[in-house]
N, C-alpha and C positions, 0 to 999 in steps of 0.2 A: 476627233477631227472637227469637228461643229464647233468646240469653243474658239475654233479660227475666228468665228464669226465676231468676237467681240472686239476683233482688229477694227469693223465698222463703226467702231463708238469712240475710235480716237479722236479723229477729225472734229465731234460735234466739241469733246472733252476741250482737245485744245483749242476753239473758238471762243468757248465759256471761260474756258481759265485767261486766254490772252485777252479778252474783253473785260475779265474782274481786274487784272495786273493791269491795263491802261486805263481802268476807272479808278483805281486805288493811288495809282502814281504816274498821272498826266503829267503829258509830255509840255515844255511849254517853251524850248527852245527849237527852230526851225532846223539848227545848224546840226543838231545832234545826230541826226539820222535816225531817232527813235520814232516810236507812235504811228499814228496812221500818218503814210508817209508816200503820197499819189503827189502826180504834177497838178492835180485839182485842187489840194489840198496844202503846196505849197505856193499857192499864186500870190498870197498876200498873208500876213500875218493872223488880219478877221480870219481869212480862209481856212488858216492853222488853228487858230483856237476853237471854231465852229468845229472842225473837223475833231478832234483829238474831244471837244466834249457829246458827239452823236455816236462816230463810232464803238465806243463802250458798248453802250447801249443798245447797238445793230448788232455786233459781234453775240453779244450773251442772246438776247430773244431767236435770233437765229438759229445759236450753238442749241439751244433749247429745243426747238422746232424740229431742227434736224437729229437731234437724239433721239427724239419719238419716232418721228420719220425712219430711222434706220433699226429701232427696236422693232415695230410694225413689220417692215420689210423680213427683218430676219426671221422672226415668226414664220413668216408666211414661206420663207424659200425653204425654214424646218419643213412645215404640214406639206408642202410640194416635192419636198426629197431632192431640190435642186443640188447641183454639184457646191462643196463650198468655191471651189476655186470663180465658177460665175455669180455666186453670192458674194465674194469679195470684190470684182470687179463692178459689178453693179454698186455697192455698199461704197466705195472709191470714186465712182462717177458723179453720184448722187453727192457726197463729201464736196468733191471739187465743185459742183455746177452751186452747191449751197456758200461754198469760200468765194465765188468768180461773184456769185449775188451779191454779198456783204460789200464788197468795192464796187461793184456799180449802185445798190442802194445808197450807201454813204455819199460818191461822188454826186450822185442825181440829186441829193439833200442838199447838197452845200451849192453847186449849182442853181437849183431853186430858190435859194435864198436869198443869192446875190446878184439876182437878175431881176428880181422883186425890187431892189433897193437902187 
């Protein structure tokens, strides 16, 4: 029942994986609907390119961060004897509040940049 718990290590997985696939093959038209693809990020085309070469790089340190993050956790909810079903949800929470960062870090990047200028 506990290897439920490695449902929590999807999230970071796919953040690392979609952050290497948009480092690997950047996006570089606006029309396509690919890449990172916010209304901050399509204001101008600088804003596309800015965008499509930081978020790579948010997505992976993150996805990173948040794997340790949720190995930690699950440890700790084993040695606790927590339910897995509130280790899942907690482990899902954490996921999203760590995906909701990545676009507001990104957006706040490209913002500072073009307010600078």
């Amino acid at each position: 029942m506990y290897s439920l718990l490695l449902l929590n290590l999807i999230i970071p997985f796919v953040m690392i994986l979609v952050g290497w696939i948009l480092k690997k093959h950047p996006v570089t038209d606006m029309k396509s609907h690919n890449g990172y693809n916010t209304p901050t990020s399509r204001k101008s085309q600088e804003h596309w390119d800015y965008a499509q070469s930081i978020a790579p790089h948010n997505y992976i340190s993150l996805g990173k961060i948040l794997g340790v993050i949720e190995i930690i956790l699950n440890v700790v909810f084993l040695l606790l004897q927590i339910s897995v079903d509130a280790a899942l949800i907690a482990g899902a929470c954490v996921g999203a509040g760590f995906l909701l960062l990545g676009f507001y870090k990104t957006d706040t990047e490209i913002e500072r940049k073009f307010t600078k200028e």
